[in-house]
N, C-alpha and C positions, 0 to 999 in steps of 0.2 A: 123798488125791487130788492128781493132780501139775497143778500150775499150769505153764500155755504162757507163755513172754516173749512181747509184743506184739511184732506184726512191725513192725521198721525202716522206714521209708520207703527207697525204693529214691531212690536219687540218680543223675540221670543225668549224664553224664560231659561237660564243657565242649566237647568234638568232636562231639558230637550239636547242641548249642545251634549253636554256630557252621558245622556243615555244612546245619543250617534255615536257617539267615542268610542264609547265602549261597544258596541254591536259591531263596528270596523275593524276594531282591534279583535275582536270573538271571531268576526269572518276571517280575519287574517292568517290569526294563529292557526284555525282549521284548512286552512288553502295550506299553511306549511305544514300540517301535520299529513294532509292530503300527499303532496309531495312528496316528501318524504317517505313517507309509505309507497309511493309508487316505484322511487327509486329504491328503495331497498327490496323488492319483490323482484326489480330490474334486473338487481346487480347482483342478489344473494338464494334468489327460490325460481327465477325462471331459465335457469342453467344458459341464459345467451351468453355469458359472460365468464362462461368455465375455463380454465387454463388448460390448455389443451398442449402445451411444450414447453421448453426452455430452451434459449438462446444463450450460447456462449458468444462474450468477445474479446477480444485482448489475449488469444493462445497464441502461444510461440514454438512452447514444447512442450507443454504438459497437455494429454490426451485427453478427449471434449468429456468425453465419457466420466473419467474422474472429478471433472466440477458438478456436471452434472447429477452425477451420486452423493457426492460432498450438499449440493443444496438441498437435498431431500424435498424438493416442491410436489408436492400430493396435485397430482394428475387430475384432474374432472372437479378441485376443488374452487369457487368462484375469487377469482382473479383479486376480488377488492379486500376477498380473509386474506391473503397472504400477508403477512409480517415479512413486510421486506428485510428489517435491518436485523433478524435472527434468520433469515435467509445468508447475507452478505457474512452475519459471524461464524456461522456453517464452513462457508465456503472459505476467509479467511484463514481456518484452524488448518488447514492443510497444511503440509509442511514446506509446500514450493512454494505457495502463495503468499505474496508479498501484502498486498489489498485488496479489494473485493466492494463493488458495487451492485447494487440490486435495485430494477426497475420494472415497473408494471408497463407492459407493451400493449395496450389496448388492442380489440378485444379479449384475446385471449392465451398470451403469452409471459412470462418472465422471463427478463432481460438479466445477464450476470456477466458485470465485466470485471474480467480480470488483471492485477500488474503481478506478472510472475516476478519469482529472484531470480537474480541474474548472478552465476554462482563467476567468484577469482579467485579463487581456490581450492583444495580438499585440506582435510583433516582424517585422518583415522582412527577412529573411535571403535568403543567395543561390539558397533553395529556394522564394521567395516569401514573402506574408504566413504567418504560422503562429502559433498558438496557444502562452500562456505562460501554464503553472499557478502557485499560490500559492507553488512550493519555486524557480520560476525554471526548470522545467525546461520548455525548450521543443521543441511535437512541430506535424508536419503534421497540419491540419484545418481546417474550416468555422466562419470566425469567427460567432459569434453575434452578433446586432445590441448596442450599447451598449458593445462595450468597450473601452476607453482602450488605445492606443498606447504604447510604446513607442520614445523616439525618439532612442535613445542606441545603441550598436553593442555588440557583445558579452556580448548575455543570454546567463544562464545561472546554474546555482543555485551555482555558485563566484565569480561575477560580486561585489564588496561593493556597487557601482553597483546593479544590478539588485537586491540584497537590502535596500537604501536605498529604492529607489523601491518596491516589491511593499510595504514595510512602511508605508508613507505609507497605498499604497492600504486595505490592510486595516485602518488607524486611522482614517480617513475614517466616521460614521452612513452608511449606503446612499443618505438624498437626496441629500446630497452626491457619494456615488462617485458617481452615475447621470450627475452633470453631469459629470463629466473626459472628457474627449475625449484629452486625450496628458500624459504624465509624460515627464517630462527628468530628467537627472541627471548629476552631473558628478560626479568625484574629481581633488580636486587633487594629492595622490600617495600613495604606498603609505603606507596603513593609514589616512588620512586621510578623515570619513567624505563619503559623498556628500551632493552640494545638490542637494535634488530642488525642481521647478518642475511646478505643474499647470497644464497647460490647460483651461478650463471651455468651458461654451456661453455664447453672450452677447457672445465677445470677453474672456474675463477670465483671467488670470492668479492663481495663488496661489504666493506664494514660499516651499514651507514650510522650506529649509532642511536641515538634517541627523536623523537617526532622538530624536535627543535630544525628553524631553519631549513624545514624540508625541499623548498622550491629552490635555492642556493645549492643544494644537494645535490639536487636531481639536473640543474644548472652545467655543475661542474663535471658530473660524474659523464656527461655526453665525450666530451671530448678526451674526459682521461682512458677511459674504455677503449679510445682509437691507439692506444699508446701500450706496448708489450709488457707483463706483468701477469702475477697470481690473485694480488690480494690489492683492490684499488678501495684505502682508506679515508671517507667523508666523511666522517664523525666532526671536524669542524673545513668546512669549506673554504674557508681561508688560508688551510694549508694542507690540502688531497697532498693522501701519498700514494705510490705502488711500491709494492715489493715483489721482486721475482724470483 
């Protein structure tokens, strides 16, 4: 009986592997190019996808209306052109707004939240009284009742004068701030820091002197205030004085 050799496996030849390669790789990139094309007819020529409003969030007190005109977002235009982050620099340049975020609200809205300033102070400048938030940065608006003055010239958050006196205020407990009616401040010269000076209700003076030691300041100055006087001196808190 004659015995058959098993048959060889047939081997195919490295130009078959590599012309499949490459046919998969040719279907592939046309599937993405397929899709792509389909999302971009989706997003940008079948109008599903038009911005059809803007969403304000984060108001407190500035009127919806003015962010809303500050973003200038083109109406009916498709949701995925907008440039959110010259959206948001729009919307930042206002003079109350602090920050400004910008986000695409599927399908058909932009989202713009805002951080207003939060004004503790005025100043009076050649555009009138105006509003002075916590960085020094001062804008036009509606003072609110209670807040101290500024009574030195040239606010501003590059101002050391102005950054001397905003830090006084904000080391002050709130009973205390609630009483200043005006902060003074002087600089005797470059780089030198400022002597801030408070006005209270009552007629009273507080000389607190320069940023040094402010929490020790603000420390002592509670209890000295409970005590009769014109002028209650924390320039060094280790020895408050009054005078009457």
């Amino acid at each position: 009986m004659t015995r058959t050799a098993p048959a060889r496996p047939v081997r195919r030849a490295p130009e078959v592997y590599r012309r499949r390669r490459v046919a998969a790789t040719v279907v592939a990139v046309l599937l993405l190019c397929a899709f792509g094309l389909v999302v971009r007819v989706m997003l940008y020529d079948s109008h599903l996808f038009d911005v059809q409003g803007v969403q304000v969030e984060g108001l407190a007190a500035l009127p919806e209306t003015d962010i809303v005109a500050g973003a200038a977002v083109p109406i009916g235009a498709p949701l995925a052109s907008i440039d959110t982050a010259d959206v948001a620099a729009r919307v930042a340049r206002l003079p109350a707004v602090a920050t400004a975020t910008v986000t695409r609200s599927w399908p058909h809205t932009v989202t713009v939240t805002v951080v207003e300033r939060v004004p503790v102070a005025t100043a009076t400048t050649p555009a009138g009284v105006e509003l002075v938030d916590v960085a020094g940065v001062v804008y036009p608006g509606t003072p609110p009742p209670g807040l101290p003055r500024l009574l030195f010239g040239a606010v501003g958050p590059n101002d050391p004068t102005t950054r001397s006196a905003l830090a006084a205020l904000a080391t002050l407990p709130p009973p205390i701030r609630s009483q200043v009616l005006t902060v003074d401040a002087t600089v005797a010269g470059s780089g030198v820091p400022g002597q801030v000076t408070l006005g209270l209700t009552d007629n009273r003076k507080v000389v607190w002197g320069t940023e040094d030691r402010a929490a020790e300041k603000a420390a002592v100055l509670v209890p000295l205030l409970t005590q009769p006087g014109h002028v209650f001196d924390v320039t060094s808190p280790d020895l408050p004085t009054i005078r009457r």
